[in-house]
N, C-alpha and C positions, 0 to 999 in steps of 0.2 A: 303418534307417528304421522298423522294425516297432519294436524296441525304443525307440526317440524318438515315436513314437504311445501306445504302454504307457504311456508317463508324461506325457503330456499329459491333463489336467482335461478330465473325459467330463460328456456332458451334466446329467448328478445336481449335476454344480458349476455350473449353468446358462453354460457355455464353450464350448460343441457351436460347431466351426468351420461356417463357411454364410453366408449373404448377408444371415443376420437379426441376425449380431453387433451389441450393441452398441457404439455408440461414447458414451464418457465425455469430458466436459467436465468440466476439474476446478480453479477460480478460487484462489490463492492472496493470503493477504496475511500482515502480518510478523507478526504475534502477542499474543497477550496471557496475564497469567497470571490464573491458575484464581483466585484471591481476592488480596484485600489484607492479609493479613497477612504476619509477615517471614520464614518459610520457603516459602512461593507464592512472595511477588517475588523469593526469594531464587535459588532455582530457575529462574526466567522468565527472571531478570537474568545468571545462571552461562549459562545456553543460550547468550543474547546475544551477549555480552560476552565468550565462548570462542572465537566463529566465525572464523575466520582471514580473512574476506571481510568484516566489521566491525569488528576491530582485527587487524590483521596483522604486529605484534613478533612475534617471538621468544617459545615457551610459557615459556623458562627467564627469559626476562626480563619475559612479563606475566603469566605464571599468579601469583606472587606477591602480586603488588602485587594484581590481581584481587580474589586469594582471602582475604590477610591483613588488607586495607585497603577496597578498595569495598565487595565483600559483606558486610563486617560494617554499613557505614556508610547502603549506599546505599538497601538495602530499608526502612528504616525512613520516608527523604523517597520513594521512590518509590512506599509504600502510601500516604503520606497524601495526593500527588498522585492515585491511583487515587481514594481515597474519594472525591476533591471531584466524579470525574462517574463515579462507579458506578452502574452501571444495578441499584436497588437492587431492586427487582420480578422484577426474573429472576434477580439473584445473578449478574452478570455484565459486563466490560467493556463499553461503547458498541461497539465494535471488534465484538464476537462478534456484538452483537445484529443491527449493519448490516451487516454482512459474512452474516448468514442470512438478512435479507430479500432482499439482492441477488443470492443466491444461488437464495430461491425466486422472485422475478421474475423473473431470466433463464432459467430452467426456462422459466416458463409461458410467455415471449418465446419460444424457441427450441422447446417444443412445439407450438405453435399451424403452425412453417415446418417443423417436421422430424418431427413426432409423439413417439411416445414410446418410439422409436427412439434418442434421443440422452439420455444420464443426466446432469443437472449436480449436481456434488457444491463441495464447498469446504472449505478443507483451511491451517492454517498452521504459518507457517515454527522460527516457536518455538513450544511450547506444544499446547495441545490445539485443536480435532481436528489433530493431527500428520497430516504428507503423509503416511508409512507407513500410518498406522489407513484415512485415506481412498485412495490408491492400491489397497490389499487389499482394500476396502471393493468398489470401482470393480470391479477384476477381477472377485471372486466372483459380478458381479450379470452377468454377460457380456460383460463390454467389453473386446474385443479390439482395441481404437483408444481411444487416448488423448488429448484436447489438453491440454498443461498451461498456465495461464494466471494468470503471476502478473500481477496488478494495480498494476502503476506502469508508469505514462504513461510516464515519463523512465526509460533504461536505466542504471544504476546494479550495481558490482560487489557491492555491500554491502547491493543486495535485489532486486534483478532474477537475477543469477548466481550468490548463494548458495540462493533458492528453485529456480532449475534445477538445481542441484547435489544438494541435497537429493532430491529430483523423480529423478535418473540413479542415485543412490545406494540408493534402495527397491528402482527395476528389477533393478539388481542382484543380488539376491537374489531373483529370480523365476526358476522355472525356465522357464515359456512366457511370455515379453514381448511385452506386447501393442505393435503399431505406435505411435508417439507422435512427435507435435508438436510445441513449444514456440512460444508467441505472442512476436513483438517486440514491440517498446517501438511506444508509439500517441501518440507525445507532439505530432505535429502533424497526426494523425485528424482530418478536417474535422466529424465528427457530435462527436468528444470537446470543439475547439475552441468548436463549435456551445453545447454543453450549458454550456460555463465562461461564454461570452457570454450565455447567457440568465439560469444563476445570479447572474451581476453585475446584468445590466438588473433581474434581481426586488431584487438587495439595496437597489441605488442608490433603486429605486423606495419600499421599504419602511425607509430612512432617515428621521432626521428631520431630517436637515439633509442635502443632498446633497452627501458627501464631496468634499475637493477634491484627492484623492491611492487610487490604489488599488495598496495592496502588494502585488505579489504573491511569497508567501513560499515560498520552498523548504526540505525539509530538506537542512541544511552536508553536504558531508566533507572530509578534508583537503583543502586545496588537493594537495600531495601526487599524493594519488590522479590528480586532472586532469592536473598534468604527467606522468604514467605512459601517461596514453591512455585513462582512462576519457571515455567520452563525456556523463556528466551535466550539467555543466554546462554543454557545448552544446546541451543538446535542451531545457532549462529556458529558458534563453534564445533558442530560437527558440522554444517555448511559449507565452513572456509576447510576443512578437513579432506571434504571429500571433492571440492574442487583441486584441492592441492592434488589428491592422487589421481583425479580426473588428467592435470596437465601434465605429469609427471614432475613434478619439480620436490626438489629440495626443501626442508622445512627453512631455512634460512631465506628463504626466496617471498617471501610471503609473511604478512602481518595480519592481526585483526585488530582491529580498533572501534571505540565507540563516539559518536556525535553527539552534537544537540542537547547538551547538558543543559537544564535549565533548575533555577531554584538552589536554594544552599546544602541538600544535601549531596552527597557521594553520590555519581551513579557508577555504573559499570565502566571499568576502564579498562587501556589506555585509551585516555579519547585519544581523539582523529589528531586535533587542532597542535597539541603539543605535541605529540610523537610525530609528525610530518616533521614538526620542526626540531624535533631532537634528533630524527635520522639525517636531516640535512646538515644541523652542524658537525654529526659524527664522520661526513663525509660520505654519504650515499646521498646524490646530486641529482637523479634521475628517478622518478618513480611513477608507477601509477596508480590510482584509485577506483574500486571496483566500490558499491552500495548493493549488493544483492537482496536487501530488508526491502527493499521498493521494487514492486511491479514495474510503473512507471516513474520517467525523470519529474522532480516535483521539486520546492523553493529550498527545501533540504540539500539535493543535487547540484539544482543549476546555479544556486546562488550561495549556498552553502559550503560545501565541497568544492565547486567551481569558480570560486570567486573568493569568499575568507579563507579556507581549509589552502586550497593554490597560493593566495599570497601568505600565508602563515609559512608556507613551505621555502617561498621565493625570499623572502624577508631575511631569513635563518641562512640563507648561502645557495640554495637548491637552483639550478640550474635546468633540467625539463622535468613537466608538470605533467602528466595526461591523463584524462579523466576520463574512463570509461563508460559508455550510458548504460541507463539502466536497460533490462529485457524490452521495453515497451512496447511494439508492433510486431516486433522481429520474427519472423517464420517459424524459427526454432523456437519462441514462446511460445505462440500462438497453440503449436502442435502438442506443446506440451501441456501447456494449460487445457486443451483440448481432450487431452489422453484424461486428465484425470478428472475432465467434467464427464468424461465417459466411464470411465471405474466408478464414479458414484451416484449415477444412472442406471446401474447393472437394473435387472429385474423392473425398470420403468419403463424404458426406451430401447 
């Protein structure tokens, strides 16, 4: 015992055990890379596109293909997608920027109920700030209590359980671990549900023609993955369920659909890209686009949904487009997110 005291971080490390430890809140999301050129995407894309909880072959049969054929191919379309909505003032993806306001709003949220007792930090899955830099960040400032809380609503293997894995895999190499948390998935949260209904009533409001369809779009994965036992596609679909009764609307009034199909198998469908464009030819000319899988607006959204998914729909006959943001900053996230870093603080804070 005396020698396990010995090497425990003394107060100089600001770690001194006692009732005044901090506790760290520490919000993830999936990542962005450092700039748009082709050795950054290149880099961002290799993290990615390695994780065995986002493509899960075989390394002897994907690391090839990966390495010889996407990476040469894919950072090139994947920076000029970055360009179209670079945050060019900061040098920075949209992702980083809103993922630091929402990080210093729920601070100020969460000091205002707990003081400045509780640290909130923010930290992502690929890329910088990497969970290790902020983890060790966390420690060194006293926090002997951890929550980790990645940011997707809907539980998902391939970003809800790979950021925890990440998240157990830092710990690991601590020698004193501090207690820790992990948030579930909040995908049918009455204040999250809350915030999606209010962002729809402001978009419908702030249309010019009031849609007569609101998509709401999820990011795909394999179908695959679903018959395995992943639970995404069900909580996406009670998601879009309970915003439906949140607005009162008609089940006719409202769609779901899936994005971001990538690779040659099936994933979960209808995607996004062809049903915008089979509602438009069927003659529903007006619609909008809701993503509620995304915390914050990211290259999926802004350039995705908001640029190919919009001209897919314009193409096909459609007439008005409107694209709804994601929760990102928005008061009514914030509180919400808020409410449930405080449900799973109970007995800490």
């Amino acid at each position: 015992m005396a020698e396990d005291a010995a090497k425990a971080p003394d107060a100089g490390d600001g770690q001194e055990a006692g009732s005044q430890d901090r506790i760290g809140v520490l919000i993830a999301n999936l990542g962005t890379p450092d700039a748009t050129d082709y050795w950054s995407m290149r880099r961002y894309l290799n993290e990615f596109l390695s994780d065995k909880r986002v493509i899960d072959y075989p390394a002897w049969k994907w690391q090839p293909i990966l390495q010889a054929i996407i990476l040469t191919k894919r950072p090139f379309s994947s920076g000029a997608a970055y360009r179209s909505i670079w945050n060019n003032e900061l040098n920075e993806s949209p992702l980083m920027t809103i993922t630091r306001a929402q990080r210093d709003k729920l601070a100020a949220h969460l000091g205002a109920r707990f003081g400045d007792r509780v640290v909130v930090d923010f930290c992502m899955r690929y890329g910088n700030p990497s969970t290790r830099s902020r983890v060790e960040a966390m420690i060194a400032r006293g926090c002997r209590k951890l929550l980790f809380f990645p940011l997707y609503p809907q539980y998902a293997g391939a970003t809800t359980a790979t950021a925890n894995d990440q998240f157990f895999r830092v710990l690991m190499g601590q020698t004193w671990q501090p207690a820790v948390r992990t948030v579930p998935a909040y995908y049918n949260d009455p204040a999250y549900i809350e915030a999606l209904a209010q962002s729809v009533e402001r978009g419908y409001a702030a249309a010019d023609a009031r849609p007569e369809l609101l998509v709401v779009s999820y990011h795909g994965m394999p179908e695959r993955y679903r018959d395995q036992g992943d639970p995404y596609y069900h909580q996406c679909l009670e998601t879009t369920r309970l915003l439906r009764e949140r607005l009162g609307w008609d089940e006719s009034a409202i769609a779901t659909t899936f994005q971001s199909k990538f690779g040659p198998e099936d994933w979960l469908q209808p995607y996004t890209v062809e049903e915008v464009a089979r509602r438009a030819r069927a003659g529903q000319t007006s619609i909008a686009v809701i993503a509620p899988a995304f915390a914050a607006d990211c290259i999926e959204t802004l350039e995705e949904i908001n640029e190919e998914i919009r001209d897919s729909f314009l193409q096909a006959g459609g007439r008005d487009f409107t694209y709804i943001p994601c929760l990102n900053d928005d008061d009514a996230h914030i509180a919400a997110l808020g409410g449930i870093v405080a449900d799973n603080l109970a007995g800490w804070a």
